[in-house]
C-alpha positions as CSV (number, residue, x, y, z in Angstrom):
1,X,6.1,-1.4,-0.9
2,X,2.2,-1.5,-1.8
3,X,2.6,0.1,-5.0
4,X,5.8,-2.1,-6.0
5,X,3.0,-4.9,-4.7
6,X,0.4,-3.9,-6.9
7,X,2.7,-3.6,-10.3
8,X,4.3,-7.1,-9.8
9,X,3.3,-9.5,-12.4
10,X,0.7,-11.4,-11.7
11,X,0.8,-14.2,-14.7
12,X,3.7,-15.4,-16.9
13,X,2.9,-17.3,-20.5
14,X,5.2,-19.5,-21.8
15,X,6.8,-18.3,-25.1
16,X,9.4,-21.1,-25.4
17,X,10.2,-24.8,-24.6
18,X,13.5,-26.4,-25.2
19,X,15.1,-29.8,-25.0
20,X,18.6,-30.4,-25.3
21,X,19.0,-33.8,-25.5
22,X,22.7,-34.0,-26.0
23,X,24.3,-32.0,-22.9
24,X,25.9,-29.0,-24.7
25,X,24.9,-29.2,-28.1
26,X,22.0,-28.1,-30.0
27,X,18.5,-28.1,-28.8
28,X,14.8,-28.3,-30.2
29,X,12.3,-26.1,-29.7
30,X,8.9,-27.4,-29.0
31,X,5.3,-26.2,-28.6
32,X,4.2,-28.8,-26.6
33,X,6.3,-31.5,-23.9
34,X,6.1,-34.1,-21.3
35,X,7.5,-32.3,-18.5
36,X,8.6,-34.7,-15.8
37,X,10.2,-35.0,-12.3
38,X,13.7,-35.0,-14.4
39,X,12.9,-32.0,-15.9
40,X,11.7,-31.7,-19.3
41,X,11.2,-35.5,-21.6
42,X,14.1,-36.5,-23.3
43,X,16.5,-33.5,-21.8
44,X,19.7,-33.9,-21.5
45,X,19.4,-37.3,-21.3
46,X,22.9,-38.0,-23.2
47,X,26.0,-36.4,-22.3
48,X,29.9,-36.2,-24.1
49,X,32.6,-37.3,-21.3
50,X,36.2,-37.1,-22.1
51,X,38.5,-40.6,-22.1
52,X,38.6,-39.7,-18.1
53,X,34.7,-39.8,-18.0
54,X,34.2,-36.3,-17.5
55,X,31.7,-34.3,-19.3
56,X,32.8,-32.3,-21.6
57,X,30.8,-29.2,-23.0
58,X,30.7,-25.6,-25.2
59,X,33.3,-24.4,-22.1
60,X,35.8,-26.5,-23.7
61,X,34.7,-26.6,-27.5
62,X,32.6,-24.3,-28.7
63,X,31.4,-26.4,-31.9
64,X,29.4,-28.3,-30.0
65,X,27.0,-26.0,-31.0
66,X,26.8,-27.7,-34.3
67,X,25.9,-30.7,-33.1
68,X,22.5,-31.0,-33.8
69,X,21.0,-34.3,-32.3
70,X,17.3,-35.6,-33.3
71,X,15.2,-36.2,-30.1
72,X,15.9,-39.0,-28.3
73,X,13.2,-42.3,-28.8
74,X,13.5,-45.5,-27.6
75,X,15.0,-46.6,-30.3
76,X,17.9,-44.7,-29.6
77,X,19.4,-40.9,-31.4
78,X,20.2,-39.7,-35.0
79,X,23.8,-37.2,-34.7
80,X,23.7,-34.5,-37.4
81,X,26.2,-32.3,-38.2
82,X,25.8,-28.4,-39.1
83,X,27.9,-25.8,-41.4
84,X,28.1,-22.5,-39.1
85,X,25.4,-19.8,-40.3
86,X,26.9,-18.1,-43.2
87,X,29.5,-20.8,-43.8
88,X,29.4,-22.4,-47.7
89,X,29.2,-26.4,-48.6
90,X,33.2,-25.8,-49.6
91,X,34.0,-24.4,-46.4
92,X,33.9,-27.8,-44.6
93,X,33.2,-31.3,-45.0
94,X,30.6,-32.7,-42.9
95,X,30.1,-36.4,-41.5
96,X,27.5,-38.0,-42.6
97,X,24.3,-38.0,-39.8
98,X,24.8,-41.1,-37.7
99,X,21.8,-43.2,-35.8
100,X,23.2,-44.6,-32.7
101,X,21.3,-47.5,-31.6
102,X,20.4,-47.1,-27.9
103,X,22.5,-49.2,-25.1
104,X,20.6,-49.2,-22.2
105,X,21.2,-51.2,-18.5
106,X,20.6,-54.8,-20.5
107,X,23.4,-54.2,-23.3
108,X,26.4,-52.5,-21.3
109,X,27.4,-52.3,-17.6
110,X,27.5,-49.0,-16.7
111,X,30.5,-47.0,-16.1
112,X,31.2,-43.7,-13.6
113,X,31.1,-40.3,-15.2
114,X,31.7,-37.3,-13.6
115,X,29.5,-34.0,-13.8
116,X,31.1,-30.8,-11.5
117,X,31.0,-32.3,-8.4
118,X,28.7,-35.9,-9.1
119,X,29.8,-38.9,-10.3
120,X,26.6,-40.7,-11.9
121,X,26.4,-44.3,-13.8
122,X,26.5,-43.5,-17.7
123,X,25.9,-46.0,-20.4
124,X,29.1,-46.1,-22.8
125,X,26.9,-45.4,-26.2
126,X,29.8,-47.4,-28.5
127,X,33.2,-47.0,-30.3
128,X,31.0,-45.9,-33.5
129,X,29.2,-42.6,-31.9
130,X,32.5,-42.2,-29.8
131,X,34.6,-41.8,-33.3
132,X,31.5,-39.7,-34.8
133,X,32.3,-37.0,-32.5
134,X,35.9,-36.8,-31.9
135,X,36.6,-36.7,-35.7
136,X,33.6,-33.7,-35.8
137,X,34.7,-32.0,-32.6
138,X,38.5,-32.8,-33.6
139,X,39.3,-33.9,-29.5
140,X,40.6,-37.9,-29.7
141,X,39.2,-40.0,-26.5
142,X,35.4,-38.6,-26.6
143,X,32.6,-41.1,-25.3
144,X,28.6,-40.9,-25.9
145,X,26.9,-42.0,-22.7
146,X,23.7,-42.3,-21.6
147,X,22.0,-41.2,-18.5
148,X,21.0,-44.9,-16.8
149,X,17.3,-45.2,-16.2
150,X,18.4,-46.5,-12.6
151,X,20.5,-43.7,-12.0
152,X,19.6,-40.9,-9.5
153,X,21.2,-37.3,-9.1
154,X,19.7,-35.6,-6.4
155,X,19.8,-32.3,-6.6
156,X,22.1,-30.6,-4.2
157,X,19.5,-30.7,-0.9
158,X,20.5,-26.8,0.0
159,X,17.6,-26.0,-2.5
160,X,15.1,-28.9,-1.7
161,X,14.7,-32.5,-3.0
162,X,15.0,-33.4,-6.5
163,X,16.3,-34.9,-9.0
164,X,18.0,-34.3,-12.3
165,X,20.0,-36.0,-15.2
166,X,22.9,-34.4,-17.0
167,X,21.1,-30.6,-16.6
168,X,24.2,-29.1,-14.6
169,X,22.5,-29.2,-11.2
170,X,18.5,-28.9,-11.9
171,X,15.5,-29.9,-13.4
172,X,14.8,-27.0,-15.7
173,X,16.5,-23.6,-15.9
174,X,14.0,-20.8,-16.5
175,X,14.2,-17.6,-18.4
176,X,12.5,-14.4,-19.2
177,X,12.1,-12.5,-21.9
178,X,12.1,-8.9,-20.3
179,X,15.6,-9.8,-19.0
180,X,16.5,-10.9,-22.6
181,X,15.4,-7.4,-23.6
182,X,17.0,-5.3,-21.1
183,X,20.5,-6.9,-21.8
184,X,20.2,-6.4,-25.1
185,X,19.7,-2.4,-24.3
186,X,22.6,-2.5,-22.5
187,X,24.3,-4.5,-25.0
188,X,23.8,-1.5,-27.5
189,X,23.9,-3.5,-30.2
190,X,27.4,-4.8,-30.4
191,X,26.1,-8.0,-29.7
192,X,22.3,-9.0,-30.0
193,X,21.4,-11.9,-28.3
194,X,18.5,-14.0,-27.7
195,X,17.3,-17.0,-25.6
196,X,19.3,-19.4,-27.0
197,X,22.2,-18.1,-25.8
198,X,21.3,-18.9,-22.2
199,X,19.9,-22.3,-22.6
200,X,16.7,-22.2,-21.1
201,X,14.1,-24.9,-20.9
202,X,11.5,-22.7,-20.1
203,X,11.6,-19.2,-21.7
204,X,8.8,-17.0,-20.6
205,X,7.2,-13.4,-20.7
206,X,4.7,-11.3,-18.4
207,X,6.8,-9.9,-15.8
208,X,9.7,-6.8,-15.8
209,X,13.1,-7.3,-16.5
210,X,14.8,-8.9,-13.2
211,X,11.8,-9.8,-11.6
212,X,12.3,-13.4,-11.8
213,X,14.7,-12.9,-8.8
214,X,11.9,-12.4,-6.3
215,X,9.2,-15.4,-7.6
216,X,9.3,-17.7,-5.3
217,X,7.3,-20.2,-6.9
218,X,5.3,-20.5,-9.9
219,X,2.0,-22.7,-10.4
220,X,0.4,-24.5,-13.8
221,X,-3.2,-24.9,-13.6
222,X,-3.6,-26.3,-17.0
223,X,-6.2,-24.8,-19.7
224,X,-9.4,-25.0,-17.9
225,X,-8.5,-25.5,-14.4
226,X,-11.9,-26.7,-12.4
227,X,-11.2,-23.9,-9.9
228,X,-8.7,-21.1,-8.9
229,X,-8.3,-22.7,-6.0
230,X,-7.7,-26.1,-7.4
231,X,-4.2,-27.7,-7.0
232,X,-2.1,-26.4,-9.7
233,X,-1.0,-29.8,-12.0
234,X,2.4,-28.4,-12.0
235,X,4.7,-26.1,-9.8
236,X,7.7,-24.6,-10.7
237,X,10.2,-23.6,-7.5
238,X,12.6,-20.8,-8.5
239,X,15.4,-22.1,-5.7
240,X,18.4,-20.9,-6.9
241,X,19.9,-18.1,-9.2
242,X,21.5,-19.4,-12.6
243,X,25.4,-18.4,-12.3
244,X,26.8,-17.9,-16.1
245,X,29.9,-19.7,-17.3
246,X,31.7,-18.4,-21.1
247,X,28.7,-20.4,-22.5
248,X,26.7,-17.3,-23.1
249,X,29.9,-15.7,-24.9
250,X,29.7,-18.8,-28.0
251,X,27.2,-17.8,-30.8
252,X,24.8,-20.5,-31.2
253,X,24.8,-20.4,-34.7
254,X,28.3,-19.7,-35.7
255,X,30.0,-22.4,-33.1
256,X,32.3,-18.8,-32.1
257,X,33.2,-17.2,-28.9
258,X,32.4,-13.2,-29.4
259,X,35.8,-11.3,-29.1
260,X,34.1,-9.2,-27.5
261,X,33.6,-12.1,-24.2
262,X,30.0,-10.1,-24.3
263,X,27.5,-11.1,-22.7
264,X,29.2,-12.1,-20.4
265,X,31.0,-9.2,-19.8
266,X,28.2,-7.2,-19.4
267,X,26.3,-9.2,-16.4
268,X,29.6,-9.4,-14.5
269,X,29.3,-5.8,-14.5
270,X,25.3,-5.4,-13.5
271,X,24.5,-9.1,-12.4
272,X,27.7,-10.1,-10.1
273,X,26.6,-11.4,-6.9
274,X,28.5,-8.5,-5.0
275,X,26.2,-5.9,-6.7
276,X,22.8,-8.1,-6.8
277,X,23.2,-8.5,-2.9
278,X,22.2,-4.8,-1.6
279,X,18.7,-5.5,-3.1
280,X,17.8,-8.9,-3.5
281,X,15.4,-10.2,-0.8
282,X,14.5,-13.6,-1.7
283,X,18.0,-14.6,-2.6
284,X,20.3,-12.2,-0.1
285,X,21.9,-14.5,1.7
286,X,22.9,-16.5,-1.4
287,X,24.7,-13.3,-3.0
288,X,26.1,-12.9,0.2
289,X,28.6,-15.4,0.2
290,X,31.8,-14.4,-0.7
291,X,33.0,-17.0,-2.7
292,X,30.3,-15.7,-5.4
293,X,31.0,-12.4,-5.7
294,X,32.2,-12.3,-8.8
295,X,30.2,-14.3,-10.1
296,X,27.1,-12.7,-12.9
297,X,23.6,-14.2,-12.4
298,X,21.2,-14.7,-15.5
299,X,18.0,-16.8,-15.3
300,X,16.2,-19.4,-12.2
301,X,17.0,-22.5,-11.3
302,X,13.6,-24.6,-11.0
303,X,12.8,-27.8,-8.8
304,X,9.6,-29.3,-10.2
305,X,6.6,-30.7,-8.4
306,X,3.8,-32.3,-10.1
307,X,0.5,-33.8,-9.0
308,X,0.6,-36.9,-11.0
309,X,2.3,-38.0,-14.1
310,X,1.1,-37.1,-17.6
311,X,1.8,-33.4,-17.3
312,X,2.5,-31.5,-20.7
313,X,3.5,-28.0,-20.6
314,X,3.0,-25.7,-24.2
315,X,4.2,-22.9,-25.8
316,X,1.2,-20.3,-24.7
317,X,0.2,-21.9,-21.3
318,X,-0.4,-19.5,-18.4
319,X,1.6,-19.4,-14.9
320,X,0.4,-18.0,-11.3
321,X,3.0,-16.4,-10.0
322,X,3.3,-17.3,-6.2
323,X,4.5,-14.6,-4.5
């Protein structure tokens, strides 16, 4: 237990940052962003709900992916459309990129959406985006809607207090590189993935593969802290293990599901609750319920807790881990 003590990371840089701002399509990646007690600015701020008002993401249609949305202003959000990788200017026709003007609380009443197992207020973005993306995404019915600035999602209060918009259940999901790596050895090359494919917010390296299932916590002093001991400006919680849907399984630039169903097929093999349970400390007793069993883990769940406003996190900034 010393040794394994002695050889656990110490320090963890930040090697990506990314904001989806549509819920399941495209994202950006950034070197530098607000980050805020919602998670990261401008995140997932806009969601797709079917005519029944439920979201709708790559689970259900994989092109998603080619939606490529321009981040979010005040203003409101430019759509774009993208050819899958590979794919030739005769092998489809594209709409043209669409600016939808922002509706916010003092344009349209609100209207209840549902996301898993919340119903939240969403603002109903218009008939105009709504047509955008059913004729693209070929589903009739489709809505736009906002997240409404007075809305609140608490996180679920299991894991702490929080909040979050239309993330599925936290602020930021977190990711490592290492882990990346080591699935991609196992993977022996029949399918190479990377980040994207797991949707991070914050993608990270410094530590062994897997070892993100032990931090507790992880603390942001900023470039030139005033003293080790100083509060950090930022801390990350890691309260809850990511469980992976198909989503990994859709190429993010191809808009396809792998035949193969990899990765997914691989973590329910080496990252299924069932198995992760004989050695996980921090998270035991979560593995050890039996309705997860089955399910494969990849990636942290983060609550975030900040010492003021005005925090920006960038690609290259430096971590504590708290063990």
């Amino acid at each position: 237990p010393l040794l394994a003590r002695l050889r656990r990371a110490k320090q963890l840089r930040i090697e990506g940052l990314f904001v989806y701002p549509i819920k399941g399509c495209r994202g950006h990646s950034l070197s530098r962003v607000e980050l805020t007690p919602l998670g990261l600015q401008g995140d997932r701020r806009y969601m797709i709900v079917s005519d029944k008002g439920t979201f709708i993401t790559q689970r259900e249609l994989p092109k998603m992916a080619l939606i490529h949305p321009d981040l979010p202003t005040e203003k409101g959000i430019m759509l774009h459309a993208a050819l899958p990788e590979a794919a030739t200017g005769a092998d489809a026709k594209l709409p043209a990129p669409l600016f939808v003007p922002r509706r916010g609380e003092g344009s349209v009443a609100p209207r209840m959406v549902q996301i898993w197992n919340d119903t939240v207020p969403g603002l109903d973005q218009g008939d105009v985006a709504a047509n955008w993306l059913s004729g693209f995404l070929g589903k009739a019915g489709l809505r736009l809607v906002l997240f409404a600035d007075s809305a609140h999602r608490p996180i679920s209060s299991a894991y702490g207090v929080g909040e979050t918009a239309f993330a599925d259940g936290f602020p930021v999901l977190l990711t490592t590189q290492a882990s990346v790596d080591d699935t991609n050895r196992r993977l022996k090359g029949g399918v190479v993935v990377g980040a994207g494919h797991f949707r991070p917010n914050v993608h990270v390296s410094g530590c062994s593969a897997w070892e993100e299932d032990e931090m507790p916590s992880l603390a942001f002093r900023g470039p030139s802290p005033s003293s080790p001991s100083s509060p950090p400006l930022a801390r990350f919680r890691l309260v809850k293990p990511c469980s992976r849907c198909t989503v990994p399984t859709v190429n993010p630039r191809t808009a396809e599901r792998e035949a193969s169903g990899e990765p997914l097929k691989l973590l329910r093999r080496f990252r299924a609750a069932e198995l992760l349970r004989h050695s996980a400390r921090l998270h035991k007793a979560f593995y050890s319920r039996p309705e997860l069993a089955g399910e494969a883990y990849f990636g942290q769940n983060v609550l975030v807790e900040m010492s003021s406003a005005g925090v920006f996190l960038s690609v290259g900034d430096v971590a504590e881990v708290e063990w």
